[in-house]
C-alpha positions, -999 to 999 in steps of 0.1 A, spaced: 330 -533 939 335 -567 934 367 -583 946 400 -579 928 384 -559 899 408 -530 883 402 -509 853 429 -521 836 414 -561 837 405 -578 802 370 -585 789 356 -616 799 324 -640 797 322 -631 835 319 -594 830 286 -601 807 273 -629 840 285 -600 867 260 -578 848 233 -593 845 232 -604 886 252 -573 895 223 -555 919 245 -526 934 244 -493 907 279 -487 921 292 -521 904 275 -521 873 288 -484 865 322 -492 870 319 -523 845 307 -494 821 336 -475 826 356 -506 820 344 -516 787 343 -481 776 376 -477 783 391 -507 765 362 -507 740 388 -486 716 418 -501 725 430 -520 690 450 -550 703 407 -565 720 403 -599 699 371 -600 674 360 -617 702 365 -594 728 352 -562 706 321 -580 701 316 -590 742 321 -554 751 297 -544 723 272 -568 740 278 -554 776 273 -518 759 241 -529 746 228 -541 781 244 -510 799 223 -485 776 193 -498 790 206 -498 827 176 -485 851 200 -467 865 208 -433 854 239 -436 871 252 -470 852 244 -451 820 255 -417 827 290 -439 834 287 -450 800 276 -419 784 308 -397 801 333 -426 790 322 -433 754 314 -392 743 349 -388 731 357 -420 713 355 -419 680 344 -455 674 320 -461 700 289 -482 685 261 -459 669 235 -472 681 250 -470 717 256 -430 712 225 -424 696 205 -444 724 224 -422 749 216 -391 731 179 -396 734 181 -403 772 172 -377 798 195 -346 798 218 -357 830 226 -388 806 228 -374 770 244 -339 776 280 -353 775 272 -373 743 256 -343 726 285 -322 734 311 -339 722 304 -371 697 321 -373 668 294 -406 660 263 -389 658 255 -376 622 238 -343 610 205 -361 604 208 -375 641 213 -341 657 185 -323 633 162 -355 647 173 -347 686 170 -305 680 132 -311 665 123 -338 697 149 -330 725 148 -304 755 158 -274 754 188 -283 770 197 -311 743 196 -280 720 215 -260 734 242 -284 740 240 -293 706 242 -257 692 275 -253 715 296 -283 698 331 -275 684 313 -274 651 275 -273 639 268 -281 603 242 -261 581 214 -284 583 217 -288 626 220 -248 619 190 -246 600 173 -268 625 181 -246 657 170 -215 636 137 -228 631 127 -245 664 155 -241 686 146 -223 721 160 -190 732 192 -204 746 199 -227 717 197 -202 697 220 -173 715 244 -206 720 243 -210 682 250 -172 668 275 -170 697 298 -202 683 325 -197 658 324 -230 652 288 -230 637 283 -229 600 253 -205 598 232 -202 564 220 -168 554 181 -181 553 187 -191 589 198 -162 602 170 -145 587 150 -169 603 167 -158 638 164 -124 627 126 -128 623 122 -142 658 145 -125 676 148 -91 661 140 -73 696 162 -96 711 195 -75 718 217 -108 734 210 -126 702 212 -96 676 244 -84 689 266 -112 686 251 -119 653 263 -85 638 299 -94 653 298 -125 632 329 -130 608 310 -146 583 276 -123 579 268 -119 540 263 -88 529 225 -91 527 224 -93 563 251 -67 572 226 -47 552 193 -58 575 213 -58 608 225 -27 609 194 -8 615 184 -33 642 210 -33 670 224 -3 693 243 26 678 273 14 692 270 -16 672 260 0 642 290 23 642 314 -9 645 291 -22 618 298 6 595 334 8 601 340 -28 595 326 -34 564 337 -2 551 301 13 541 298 44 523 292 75 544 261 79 525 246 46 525 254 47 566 237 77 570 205 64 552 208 30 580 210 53 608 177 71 596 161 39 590 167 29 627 155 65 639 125 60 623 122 22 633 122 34 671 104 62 669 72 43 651 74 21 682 72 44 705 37 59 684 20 31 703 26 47 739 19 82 731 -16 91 739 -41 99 708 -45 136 721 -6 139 715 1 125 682 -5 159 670 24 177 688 45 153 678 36 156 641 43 190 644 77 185 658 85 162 633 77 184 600 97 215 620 125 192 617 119 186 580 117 150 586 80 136 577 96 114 551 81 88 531 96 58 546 86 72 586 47 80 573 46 46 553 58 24 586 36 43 608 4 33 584 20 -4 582 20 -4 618 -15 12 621 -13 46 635 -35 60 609 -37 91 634 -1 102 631 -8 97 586 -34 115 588 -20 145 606 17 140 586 -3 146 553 -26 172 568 8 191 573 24 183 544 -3 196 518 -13 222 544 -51 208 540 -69 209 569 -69 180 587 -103 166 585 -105 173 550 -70 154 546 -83 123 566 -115 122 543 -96 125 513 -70 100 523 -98 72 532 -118 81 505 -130 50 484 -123 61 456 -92 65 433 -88 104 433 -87 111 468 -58 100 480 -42 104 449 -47 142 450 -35 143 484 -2 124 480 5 141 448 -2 175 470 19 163 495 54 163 478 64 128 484 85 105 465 61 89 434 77 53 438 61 49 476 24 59 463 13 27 452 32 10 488 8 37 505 -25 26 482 -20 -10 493 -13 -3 527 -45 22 531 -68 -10 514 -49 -33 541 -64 -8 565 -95 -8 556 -101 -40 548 -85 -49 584 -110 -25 597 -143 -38 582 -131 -72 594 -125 -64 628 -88 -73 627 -69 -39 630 -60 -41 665 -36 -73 657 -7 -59 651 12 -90 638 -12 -100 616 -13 -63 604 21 -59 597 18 -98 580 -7 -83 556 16 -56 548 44 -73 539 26 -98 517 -1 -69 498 31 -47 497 52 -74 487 31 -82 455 35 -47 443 76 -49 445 84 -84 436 118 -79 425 127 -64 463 133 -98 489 123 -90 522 106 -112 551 96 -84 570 78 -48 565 100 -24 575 130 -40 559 111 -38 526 104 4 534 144 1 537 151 -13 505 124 11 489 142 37 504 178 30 493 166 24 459 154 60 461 184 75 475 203 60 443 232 55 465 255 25 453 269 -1 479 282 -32 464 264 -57 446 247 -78 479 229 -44 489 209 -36 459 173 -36 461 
């Protein structure tokens, strides 16, 4: 340290020479802590503000990360630090910029949205973690955030969160219980989402869910069928071919072979557990029913859903998704699932236009609370 410096000395044309020949790290960081801490102070001459802005500007650019992470931990809270000093520090390496991302008041929305798109993952994160995130920094984590940027987002009160965004979250992270969760404990969810949400995360959740925004017995007991049938379509994929029959069969005992459960197992491609669901449904045999259903032409499968008792408004969601299938099928591209259930949405999608949903099974939900007639406030109609 050089001789007979303190913190509390004034700015001078020295300071700017010491700088520039300074060679110890040790020196030039504490003449970074001494401008920033006098850099606010009102009674500095013109003069003096514009030395210390000209010291900043050669201390942002310091080889050393320790002369600028001085800078960046002295100048993060001050409200009228230079902006092209902050934003500089912002786009350093993490040990620099996290203090400056944290907790600047300097940097705009359009500079975070820049550093979310470009920086780390831990720039994001510390971003998504401020006392308060705008929409469009929101918007920006939602869509190209990392994991942990994105848990640190839905987990801050302080973040205003559009409903498109979390949809977007929603889309990525929908198996993601440590995002999901805190999400559906969110003060601000619209009612749109409450409505997606709820079949999505744990029952304990969804009872909290129900109780909280006060939705009709009814209505709930619809969301906790969706969900049933949600997890029970995923686990089609790890029972073996030779028992999807048995578990047909315990199904229909239980009266529950619904429309909505037989039209996300085709979305989702287990044509075997369709074929036996209708086979038990219109009491056909089953190799009849499966001929009938994949029949080319337009009576087959029309006879056997209109055998089959099934709710008329899903028949022409099953005739799209059986031409996905088979189209899928000819082209080789049945065994990929996301682009399956992608094909769904958007062939299913063309033949409901008025229902908004971004994914497949949320559009099944809507279909089926439009058939259950049931009522729940304006954001919940299909």
């Amino acid at each position: 340290m050089p001789r007979g410096w303190t913190m509390q000395d004034r700015l001078t044309f020295a300071d700017v020479e010491r700088l520039l020949s300074e060679p110890m790290e040790d020196a030039r960081a504490l003449i970074a802590r001494k401008v920033a801490s006098q850099f606010h102070n009102v009674v500095l001459t013109p003069r003096e503000r514009e030395l210390a802005q000209e010291i900043l500007g050669h201390l942002v650019h310091d080889i050393a990360a320790q002369v600028r992470g001085a800078l960046a931990q002295c100048l993060c809270d001050l409200p009228d630090a230079p902006h092209d000093v902050i934003l500089a520090l912002a786009g350093d390496i993490d040990e620099v910029a996290l203090p400056v991302l944290e907790n600047s008041t300097v940097l705009t929305d359009e500079d975070m949205v820049h550093l979310v798109l470009t920086g780390s993952a831990a720039k994001q994160q510390a971003i998504a973690g401020r006392k308060s995130v705008g929409p469009a920094v929101a918007d920006a984590i939602a869509q190209a955030g990392e994991r942990e940027a994105v848990a640190t987002l839905i987990s801050n009160d302080g973040a205003i969160i559009r409903p498109a965004a979390l949809n977007e979250i929603i889309d990525r992270y929908a198996d993601d219980e440590e995002i999901i969760d805190p999400m559906a404990q969110r003060d601000d969810l619209p009612a749109c989402l409450v409505e997606r949400l709820v079949t999505l995360v744990s029952d304990r959740l969804r009872h909290y869910m129900i109780e909280r925004h006060e939705i009709d017995p009814a209505m709930a007991a619809i969301f906790e069928e969706q969900a049933r049938e949600r997890v029970l379509v995923e686990r089609f994929q790890t029972i073996h071919a030779d028992e999807i029959g048995r578990v047909a069969l315990q199904i229909a005992e239980r009266k529950r072979l619904s429309a909505s459960l037989l039209l996300r197992a085709l979305c989702a491609g287990e044509t075997g557990f369709v074929e036996t669901a209708f086979a038990l449904l219109t009491n056909v045999p089953e190799e009849r029913s499966a001929r009938l259903i994949h029949d080319v032409g337009p009576l087959g499968f029309r006879a056997v859903y209109a055998r089959s008792g099934l709710p008329e408004i899903f028949y022409v969601a099953f005739r799209a998704a059986l031409d996905v299938i088979h189209e899928l099928q000819a082209d080789g591209y049945l065994s990929d699932r996301p682009y399956l259930r992608h094909c769904m949405l958007t062939r299913i999608g063309e033949r409901f236009p008025e229902i908004e949903a971004s994914d497949v099974d949320f559009l099944i939900d809507r279909l089926t609370r439009r058939l259950s007639a049931v009522s729940w406030g304006k954001g919940f109609a299909a």
